[in-house]
C-alpha positions in Angstrom: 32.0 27.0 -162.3 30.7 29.3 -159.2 31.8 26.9 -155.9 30.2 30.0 -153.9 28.3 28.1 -151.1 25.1 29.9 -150.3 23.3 30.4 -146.9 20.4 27.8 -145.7 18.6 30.3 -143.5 17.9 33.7 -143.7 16.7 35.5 -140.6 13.8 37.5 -140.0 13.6 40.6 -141.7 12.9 42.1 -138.0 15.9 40.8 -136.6 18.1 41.4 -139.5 17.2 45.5 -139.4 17.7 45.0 -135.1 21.2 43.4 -135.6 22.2 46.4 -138.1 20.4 49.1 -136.0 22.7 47.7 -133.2 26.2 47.9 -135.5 25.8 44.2 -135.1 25.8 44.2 -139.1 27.7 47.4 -140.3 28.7 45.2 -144.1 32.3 44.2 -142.9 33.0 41.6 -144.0 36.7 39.0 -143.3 38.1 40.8 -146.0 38.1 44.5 -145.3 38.1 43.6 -141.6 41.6 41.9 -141.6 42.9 44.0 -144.4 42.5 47.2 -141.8 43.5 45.4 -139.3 46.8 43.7 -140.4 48.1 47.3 -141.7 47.1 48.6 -138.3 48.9 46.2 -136.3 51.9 45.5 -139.2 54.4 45.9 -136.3 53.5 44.1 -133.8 54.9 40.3 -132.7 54.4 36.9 -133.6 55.8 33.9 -132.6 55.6 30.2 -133.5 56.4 28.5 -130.0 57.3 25.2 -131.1 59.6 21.9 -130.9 60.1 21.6 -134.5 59.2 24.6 -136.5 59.7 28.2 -133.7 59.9 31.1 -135.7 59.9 34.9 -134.8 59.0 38.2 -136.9 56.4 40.3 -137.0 52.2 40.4 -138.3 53.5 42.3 -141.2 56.1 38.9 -141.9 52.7 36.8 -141.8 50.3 38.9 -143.6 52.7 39.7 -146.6 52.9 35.6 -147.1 49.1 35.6 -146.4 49.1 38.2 -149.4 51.5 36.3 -151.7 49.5 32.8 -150.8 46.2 34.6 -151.7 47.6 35.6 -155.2 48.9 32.3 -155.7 45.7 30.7 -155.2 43.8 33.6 -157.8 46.4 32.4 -160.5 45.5 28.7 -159.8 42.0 29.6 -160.6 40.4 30.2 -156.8 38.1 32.9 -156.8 35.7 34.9 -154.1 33.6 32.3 -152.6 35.4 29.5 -153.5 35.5 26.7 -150.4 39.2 26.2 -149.3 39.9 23.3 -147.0 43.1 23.6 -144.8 44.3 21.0 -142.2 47.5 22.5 -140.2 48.8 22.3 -136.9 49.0 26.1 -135.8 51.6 27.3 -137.4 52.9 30.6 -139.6 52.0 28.6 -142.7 48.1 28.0 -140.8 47.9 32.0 -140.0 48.9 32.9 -143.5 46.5 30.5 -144.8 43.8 31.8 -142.7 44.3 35.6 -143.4 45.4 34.8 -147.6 42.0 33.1 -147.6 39.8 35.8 -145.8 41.6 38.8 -147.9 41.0 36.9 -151.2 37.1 36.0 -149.2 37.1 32.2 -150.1 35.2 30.1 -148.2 37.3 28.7 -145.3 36.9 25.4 -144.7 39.3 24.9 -141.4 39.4 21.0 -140.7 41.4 20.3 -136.9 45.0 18.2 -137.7 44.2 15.5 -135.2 41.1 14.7 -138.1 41.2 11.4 -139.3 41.6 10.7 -142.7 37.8 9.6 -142.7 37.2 13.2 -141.0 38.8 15.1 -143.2 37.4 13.5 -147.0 33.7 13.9 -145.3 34.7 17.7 -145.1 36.2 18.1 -148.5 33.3 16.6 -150.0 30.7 18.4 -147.6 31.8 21.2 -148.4 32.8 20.8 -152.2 35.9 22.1 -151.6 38.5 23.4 -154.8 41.4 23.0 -153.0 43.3 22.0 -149.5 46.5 22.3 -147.9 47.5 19.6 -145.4 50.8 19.4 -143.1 53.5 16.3 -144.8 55.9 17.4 -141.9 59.2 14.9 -141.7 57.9 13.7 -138.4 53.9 12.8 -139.7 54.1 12.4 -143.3 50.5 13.0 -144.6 48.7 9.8 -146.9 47.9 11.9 -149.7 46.3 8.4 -151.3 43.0 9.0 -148.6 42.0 12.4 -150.4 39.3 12.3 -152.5 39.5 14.0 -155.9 40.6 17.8 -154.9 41.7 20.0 -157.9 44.3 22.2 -156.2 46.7 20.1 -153.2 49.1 21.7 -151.7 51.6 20.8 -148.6 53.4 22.7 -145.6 56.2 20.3 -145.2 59.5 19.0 -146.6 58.3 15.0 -146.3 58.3 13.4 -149.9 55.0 14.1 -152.0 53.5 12.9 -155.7 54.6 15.0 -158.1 50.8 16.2 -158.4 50.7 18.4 -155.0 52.4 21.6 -154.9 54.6 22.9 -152.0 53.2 25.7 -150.1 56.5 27.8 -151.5 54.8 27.3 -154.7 52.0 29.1 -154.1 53.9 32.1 -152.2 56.2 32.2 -155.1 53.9 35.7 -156.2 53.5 39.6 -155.5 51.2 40.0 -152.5 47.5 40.4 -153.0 46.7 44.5 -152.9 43.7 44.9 -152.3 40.7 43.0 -150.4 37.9 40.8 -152.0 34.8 42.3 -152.2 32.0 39.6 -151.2 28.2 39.7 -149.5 28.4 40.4 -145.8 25.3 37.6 -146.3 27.6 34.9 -147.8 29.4 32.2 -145.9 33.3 32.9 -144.7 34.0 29.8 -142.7 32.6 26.1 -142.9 33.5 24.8 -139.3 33.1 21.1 -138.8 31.7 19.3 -135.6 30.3 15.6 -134.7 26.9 14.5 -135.3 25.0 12.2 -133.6 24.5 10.2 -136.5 28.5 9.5 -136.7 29.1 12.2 -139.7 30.2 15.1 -139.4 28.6 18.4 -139.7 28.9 21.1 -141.6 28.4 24.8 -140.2 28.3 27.5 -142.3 29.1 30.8 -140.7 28.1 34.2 -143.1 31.1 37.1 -142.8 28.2 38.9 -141.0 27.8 36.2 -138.3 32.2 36.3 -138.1 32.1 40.2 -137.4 30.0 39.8 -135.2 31.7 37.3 -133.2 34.7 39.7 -133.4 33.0 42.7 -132.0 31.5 40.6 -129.3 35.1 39.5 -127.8 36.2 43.2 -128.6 33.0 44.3 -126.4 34.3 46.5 -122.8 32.5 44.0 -121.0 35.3 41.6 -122.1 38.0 42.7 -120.0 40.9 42.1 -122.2 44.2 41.1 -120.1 47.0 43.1 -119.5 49.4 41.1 -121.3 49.5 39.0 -124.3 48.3 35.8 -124.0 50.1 32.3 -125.1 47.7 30.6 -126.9 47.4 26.8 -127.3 43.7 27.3 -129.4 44.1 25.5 -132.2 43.2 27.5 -135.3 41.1 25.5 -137.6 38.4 25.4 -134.7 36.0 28.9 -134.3 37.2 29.8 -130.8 40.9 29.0 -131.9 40.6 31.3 -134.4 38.9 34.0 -133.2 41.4 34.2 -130.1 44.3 33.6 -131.6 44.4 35.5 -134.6 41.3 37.0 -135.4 41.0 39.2 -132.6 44.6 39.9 -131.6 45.6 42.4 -134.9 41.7 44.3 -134.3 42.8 44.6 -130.7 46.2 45.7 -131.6 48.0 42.4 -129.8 50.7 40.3 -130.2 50.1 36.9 -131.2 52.0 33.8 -129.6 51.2 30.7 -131.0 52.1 26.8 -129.5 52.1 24.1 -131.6 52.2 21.7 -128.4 51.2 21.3 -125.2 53.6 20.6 -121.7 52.8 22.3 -118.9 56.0 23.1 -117.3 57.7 24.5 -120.6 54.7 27.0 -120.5 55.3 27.5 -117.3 58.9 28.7 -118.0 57.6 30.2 -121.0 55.7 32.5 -119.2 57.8 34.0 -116.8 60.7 34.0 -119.3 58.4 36.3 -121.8 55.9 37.6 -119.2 52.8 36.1 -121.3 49.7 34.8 -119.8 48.4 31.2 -120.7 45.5 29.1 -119.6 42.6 30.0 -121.3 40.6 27.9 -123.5 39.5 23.9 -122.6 39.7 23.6 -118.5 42.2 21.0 -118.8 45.1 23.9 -119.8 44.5 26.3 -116.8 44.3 22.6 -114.3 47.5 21.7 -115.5 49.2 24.6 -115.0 48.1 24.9 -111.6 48.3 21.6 -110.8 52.3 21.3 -111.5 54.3 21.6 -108.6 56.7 24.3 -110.8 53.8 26.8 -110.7 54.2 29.7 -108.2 52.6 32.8 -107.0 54.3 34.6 -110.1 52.6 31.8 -112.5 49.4 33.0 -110.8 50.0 36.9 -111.4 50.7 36.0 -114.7 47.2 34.1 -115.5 45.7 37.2 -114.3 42.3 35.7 -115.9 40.8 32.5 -117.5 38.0 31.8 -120.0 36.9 28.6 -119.9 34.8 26.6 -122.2 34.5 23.8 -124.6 34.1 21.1 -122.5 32.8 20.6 -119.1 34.4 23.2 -116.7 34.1 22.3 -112.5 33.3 24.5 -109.9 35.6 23.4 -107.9 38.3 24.1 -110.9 37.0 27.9 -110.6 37.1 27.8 -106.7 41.0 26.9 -107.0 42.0 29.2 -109.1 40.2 31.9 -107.4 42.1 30.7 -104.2 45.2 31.6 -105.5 44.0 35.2 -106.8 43.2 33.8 -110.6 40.4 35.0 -111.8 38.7 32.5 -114.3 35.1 32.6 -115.7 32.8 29.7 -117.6 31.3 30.0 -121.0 29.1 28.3 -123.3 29.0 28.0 -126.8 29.2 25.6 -129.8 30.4 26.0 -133.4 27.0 26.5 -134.5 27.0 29.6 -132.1 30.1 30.4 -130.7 29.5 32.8 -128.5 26.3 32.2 -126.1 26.9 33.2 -122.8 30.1 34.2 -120.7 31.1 34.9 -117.0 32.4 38.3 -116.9 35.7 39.1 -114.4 33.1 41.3 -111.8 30.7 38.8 -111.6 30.3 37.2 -108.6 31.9 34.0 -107.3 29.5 31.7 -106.8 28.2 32.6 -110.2 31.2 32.4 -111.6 31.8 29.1 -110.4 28.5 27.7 -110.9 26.5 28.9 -113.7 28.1 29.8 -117.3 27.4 33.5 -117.0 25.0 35.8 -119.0 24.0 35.9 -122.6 26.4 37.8 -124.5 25.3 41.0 -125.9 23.5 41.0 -128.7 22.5 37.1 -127.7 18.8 36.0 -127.0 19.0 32.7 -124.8 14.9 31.0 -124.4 14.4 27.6 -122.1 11.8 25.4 -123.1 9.3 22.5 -122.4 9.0 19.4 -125.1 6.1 21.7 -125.9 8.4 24.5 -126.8 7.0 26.9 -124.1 9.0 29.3 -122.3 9.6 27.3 -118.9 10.0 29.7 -115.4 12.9 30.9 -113.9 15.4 28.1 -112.2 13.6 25.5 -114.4 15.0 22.9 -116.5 14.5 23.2 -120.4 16.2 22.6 -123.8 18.2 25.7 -124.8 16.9 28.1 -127.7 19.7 30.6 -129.2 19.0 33.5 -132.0 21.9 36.7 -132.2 23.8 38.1 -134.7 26.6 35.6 -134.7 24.2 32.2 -135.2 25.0 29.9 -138.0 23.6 30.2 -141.3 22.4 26.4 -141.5 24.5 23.3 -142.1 26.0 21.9 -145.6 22.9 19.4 -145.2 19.7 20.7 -145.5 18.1 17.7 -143.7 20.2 18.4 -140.5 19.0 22.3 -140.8 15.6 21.5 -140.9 15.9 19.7 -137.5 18.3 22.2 -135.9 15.6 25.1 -136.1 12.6 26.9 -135.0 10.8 29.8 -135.8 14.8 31.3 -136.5 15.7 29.5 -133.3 18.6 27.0 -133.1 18.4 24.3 -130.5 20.9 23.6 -129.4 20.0 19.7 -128.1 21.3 21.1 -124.5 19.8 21.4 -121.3 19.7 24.5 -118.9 18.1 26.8 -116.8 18.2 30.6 -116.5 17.8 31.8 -112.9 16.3 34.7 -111.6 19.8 37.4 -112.6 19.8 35.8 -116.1 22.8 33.3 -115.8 22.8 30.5 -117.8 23.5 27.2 -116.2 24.2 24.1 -118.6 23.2 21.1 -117.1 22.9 18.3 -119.5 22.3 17.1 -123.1 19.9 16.0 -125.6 22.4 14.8 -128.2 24.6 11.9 -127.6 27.5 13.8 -127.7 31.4 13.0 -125.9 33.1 16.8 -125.3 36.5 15.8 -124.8 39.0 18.6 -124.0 36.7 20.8 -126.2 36.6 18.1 -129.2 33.2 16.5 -129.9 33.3 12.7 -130.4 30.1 11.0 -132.2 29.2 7.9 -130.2 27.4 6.6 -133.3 31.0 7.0 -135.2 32.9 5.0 -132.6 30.3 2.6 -132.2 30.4 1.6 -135.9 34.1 1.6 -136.0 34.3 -1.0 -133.2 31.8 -3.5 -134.7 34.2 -3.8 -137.5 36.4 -6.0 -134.5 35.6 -9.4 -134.9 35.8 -9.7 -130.8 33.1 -7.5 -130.7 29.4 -8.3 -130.9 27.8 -4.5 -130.0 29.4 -2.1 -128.3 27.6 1.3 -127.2 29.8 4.7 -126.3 28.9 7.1 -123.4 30.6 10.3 -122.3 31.8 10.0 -118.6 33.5 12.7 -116.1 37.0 12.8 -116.8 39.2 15.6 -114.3 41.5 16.3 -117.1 39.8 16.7 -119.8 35.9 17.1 -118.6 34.9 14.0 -120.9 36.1 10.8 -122.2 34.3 8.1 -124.0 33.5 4.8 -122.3 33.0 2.1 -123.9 30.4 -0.7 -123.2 31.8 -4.2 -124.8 29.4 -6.7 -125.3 32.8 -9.3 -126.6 31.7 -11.8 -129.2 31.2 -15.3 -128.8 34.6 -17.1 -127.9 36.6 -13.4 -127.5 37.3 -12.0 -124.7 36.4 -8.2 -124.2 39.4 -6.4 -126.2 41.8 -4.3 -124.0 41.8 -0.6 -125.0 45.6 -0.7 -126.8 43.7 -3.0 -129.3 40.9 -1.5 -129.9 43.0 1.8 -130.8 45.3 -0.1 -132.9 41.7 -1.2 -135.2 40.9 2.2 -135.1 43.7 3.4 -136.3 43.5 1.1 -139.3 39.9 2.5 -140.3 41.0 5.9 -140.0 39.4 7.0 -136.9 41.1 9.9 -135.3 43.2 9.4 -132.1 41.3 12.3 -129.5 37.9 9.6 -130.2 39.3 6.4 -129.7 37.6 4.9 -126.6 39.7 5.7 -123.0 37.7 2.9 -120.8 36.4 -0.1 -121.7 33.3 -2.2 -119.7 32.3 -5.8 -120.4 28.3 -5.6 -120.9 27.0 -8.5 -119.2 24.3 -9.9 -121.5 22.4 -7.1 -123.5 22.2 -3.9 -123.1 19.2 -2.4 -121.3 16.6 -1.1 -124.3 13.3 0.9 -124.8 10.5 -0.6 -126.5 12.0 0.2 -129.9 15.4 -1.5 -129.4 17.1 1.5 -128.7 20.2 1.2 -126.1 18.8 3.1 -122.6 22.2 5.3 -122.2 21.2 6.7 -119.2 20.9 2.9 -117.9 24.6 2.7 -118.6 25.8 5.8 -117.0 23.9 4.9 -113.8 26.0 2.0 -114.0 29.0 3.4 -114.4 28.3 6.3 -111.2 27.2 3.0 -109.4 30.9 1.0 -110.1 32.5 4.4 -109.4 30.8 5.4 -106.2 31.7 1.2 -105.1 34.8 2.5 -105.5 36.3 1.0 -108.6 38.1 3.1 -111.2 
């Protein structure tokens, strides 16, 4: 049966001849892209930085697993196109399972391994996928009983499993793959997965074309790569993850250095002890680090430069690290286009501090009115993005009906371009919680939490949080005869209904009587933010 999932949208012929006039779209594809670049860079290092599982070698170590893993999968019946689903802390295993499944060009289907169980059986049925290979690690066993029906399971991991899932040595048992798939440039490499506002999640379907071009774009000279490799904390099964931390790195010719973990003082000692640069990524990484009193003028050298993104990024956050000769830039993106627009190193400060720099080449950025009309200069509007690196639609044809116009995606943000072209991001249309770079569904949380039986209704909103620019608030309106529940038990229910961790509610509010509505019935969320800046700026926490 051919699994191959096809595009939802196909650009306009116009735009398709511009992006390939540009050597936006040249036909590369994941699989002759990585295969040339993994013999290129066969020598250089990687490292798993990690509590558990370190490990050193080389890219040549990884890719020839990656090669064996891909031939393992091809004698289990995987073919070109097929969707993969894999759910791995980063890892050697997760690199060799990225690059096995790009050289064999399956359909990745990259699922973060903080997902719930709920999150990850919505992607393996969203996407349809053939197979998946989860982490059963001694220290979190994985619940192989919450998969839905899969035909190929496989585990990285020495915990116990049913006698039905294979071990990840199992399917590396083989001779390495030789020679790259050969697949349409047009058909989709990655099925990335973010939150919906309807509680869901979504499923974005990125071509090989769109991938490419993401690649060339952080290969671009306006970039500025560092001068020294970089440790990254990116987790892998999201875009930005895997673009920077091993996508990129063997077409640049870079070492990779992967952390399964997060501390900031053993990255601190980490750096200095290898000379590697950290802090990119969600703002909360680069804020640690210079917030810990172990950091030093060294620590600083070392930094060099910062891209930040993925969840709300301060100007004040860019005005420290500047201070102390750091030189860090905002971005904007999303996983339906991953690469919008980005500060560049020579920009100046106030606009790197303030606005979320310039489209990126290739990238067309339009602000509009509820009328969808171009809106002036320095004026507010919902954000339009087109460029060679935009989605191909999501796994639900309903949800890519909404998300377009005329080719455009709107992206359910608002902005304003001022008068150099920098973008500033200054609100949103959807109902979204970023949360160190992780979008939470307000709608998911909120149905989760009327399962309590101390809860009547409950509504979520994204407040300011310094660490990790969001967290979700929740507004408890308690039952009759409860009391509003206290945040350790509400996490302890949602853990029992498989909600992941990074979404469970940080604050909690008692809602005195209802909650303010529209005419409709539906809950005025701006009403309960204005609340919440009022208790704040009264000087509660």
């Amino acid at each position: 049966m051919d699994m191959t999932i096809r595009p939802a949208v196909e650009p306009d012929p116009q735009l398709c001849e511009r992006y390939r006039a540009h050597g936006w779209w040249d036909g590369a594809t994941l699989p002759t892209l990585m295969s040339d670049a993994l013999t290129r860079s066969a020598d250089r290092p990687f490292q798993l930085i990690s509590r558990t599982r370190p490990w050193r070698g080389t890219l040549a170590d990884v890719t020839t697993l990656a090669r064996r893993f891909a031939t393992g999968l091809a004698e289990r019946g995987i073919r070109t196109g097929d969707p993969v689903a894999f759910c791995l802390p980063n890892s050697v295993e997760a690199t060799a399972v990225f690059y096995g499944l790009s050289l064999l060009g399956a359909t990745l289907v990259p699922v973060g391994h903080t997902a719930g169980p709920r999150d990850l059986a919505c992607a393996l049925r969203g996407s349809h996928a053939k197979a998946v290979v989860v982490a059963n690690l001694p220290e979190r066993p994985f619940d192989f009983d919450t998969l839905p029906p899969v035909e190929l399971v496989a585990a990285v991991g020495e915990a116990p499993r049913p006698a039905h899932v294979l071990a990840f040595d199992d399917l590396t048992d083989h001779h390495p793959l030789t020679e790259p798939a050969t697949v349409d440039p047009a058909q989709i490499a990655v099925i990335g997965w973010t939150s919906g506002t309807t509680g869901a999640p979504k499923g974005v379907m990125l071509s090989h074309r769109a991938m490419c071009a993401e690649t060339r774009m952080h290969m671009s000279p306006m970039m500025s790569p560092r001068t020294r490799p970089l440790a990254s904390t990116s987790p892998i099964a999201h875009v930005t993850g895997m673009l920077v931390s091993v996508l990129v790195p063997p077409l640049l010719g870079q070492q990779i250095h992967l952390l399964d973990y997060w501390d900031a003082g053993e990255v601190l000692d980490l750096m200095t002890a290898q000379q590697l640069s950290a802090g990119s990524g969600a703002p909360l990484f680069l804020a640690a680090l210079l917030d810990h009193p172990a950091c030093t003028p060294e620590h600083h050298a070392l930094i060099e430069m910062s891209s930040l993104g993925g969840a709300a990024v301060s100007p004040e956050l860019v005005l420290r690290a500047a201070d102390v000769g750091v030189v860090a830039m905002r971005g904007y993106g999303c996983t339906e286009h991953p690469s919008i627009a980005l500060g560049m190193p020579d920009d100046p400060l106030d606009k790197r501090a303030h606005t979320d720099g310039r489209p990126c080449p290739g990238v067309e950025v339009r602000i509009v009115d509820e009328t969808d009309k171009p809106v002036p200069a320095g004026e507010d509007g919902e954000i339009l993005t087109r460029g060679p690196d935009l989605f191909s639609g999501y796994t639900d044809p309903v949800l890519t009906a909404e998300a377009f116009t005329d080719g455009w995606y709107r992206t359910g943000d608002i902005g304003r371009l001022d008068a150099d072209g920098y973008l500033s991001v200054v609100d949103r249309k959807k109902d979204i919680v970023i949360r160190a770079g992780m979008n939470i569904s307000p709608a998911e949380v909120e149905a989760a939490m009327r399962t309590m039986p101390e809860v009547a209704d409950v509504a979520v909103i994204a407040v300011p949080d310094p660490r990790t620019g969001e967290r979700a608030c929740a507004f408890v309106i308690p039952a009759p005869g409860h009391d509003t529940p206290a945040v350790e038990r509400i996490g302890e229910h949602l853990a029992t209904v498989g909600l992941a961790k990074y979404k469970w509610p940080e604050e909690i509010r008692t809602q005195p009587g209802d909650f303010p509505r529209t005419p409709a019935g539906k809950v005025r969320k701006t009403d309960l933010r204005a609340a919440w800046d009022a208790h704040r700026q009264g000087g509660h926490q």
